[in-house]
C-alpha positions in Angstrom: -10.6 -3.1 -10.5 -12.3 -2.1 -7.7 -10.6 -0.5 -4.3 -11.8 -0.9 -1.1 -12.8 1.9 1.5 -11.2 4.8 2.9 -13.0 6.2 -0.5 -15.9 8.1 0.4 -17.9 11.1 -1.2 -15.8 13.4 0.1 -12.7 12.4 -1.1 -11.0 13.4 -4.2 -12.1 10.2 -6.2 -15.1 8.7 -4.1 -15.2 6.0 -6.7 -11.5 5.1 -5.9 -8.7 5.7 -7.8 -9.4 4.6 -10.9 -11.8 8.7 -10.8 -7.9 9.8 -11.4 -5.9 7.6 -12.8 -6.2 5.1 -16.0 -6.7 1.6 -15.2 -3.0 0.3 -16.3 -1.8 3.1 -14.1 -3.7 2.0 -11.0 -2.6 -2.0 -11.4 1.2 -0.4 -11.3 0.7 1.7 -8.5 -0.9 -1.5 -6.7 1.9 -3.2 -7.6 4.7 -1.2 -6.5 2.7 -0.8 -3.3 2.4 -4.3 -3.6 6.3 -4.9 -3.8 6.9 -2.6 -1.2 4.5 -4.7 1.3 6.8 -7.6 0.7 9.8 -6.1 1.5 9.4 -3.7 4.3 8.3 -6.9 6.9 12.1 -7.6 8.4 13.2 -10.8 8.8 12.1 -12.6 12.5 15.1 -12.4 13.5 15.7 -8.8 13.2 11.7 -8.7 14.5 12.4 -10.8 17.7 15.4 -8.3 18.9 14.9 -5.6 21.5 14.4 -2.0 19.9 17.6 -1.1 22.2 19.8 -4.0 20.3 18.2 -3.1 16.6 19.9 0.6 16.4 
């Protein structure tokens, strides 16, 4: 699995993170991150309200 940039040469793991982590590791993490993707967008209606009327 490869990663896309910000990886560079100086980073920790230029190569991405599989440099760090084991492979089934990484799929979790992106998977979790993937999760948490899907569930942080609010609903439109709580999207289409004023910041005042949110809080």
């Amino acid at each position: 699995m490869r990663i896309v940039p910000p990886w560079n040469d100086q980073s920790y793991a230029p190569c991405g993170p599989e440099d760090i982590f084991q492979e089934a590791d990484v799929k979790v993490m992106i998977s979790v991150l993937h999760q948490v993707r899907s569930t942080a967008v609010p609903p439109e209606s709580a999207a289409a309200r004023p910041e005042s009327a949110a809080g």
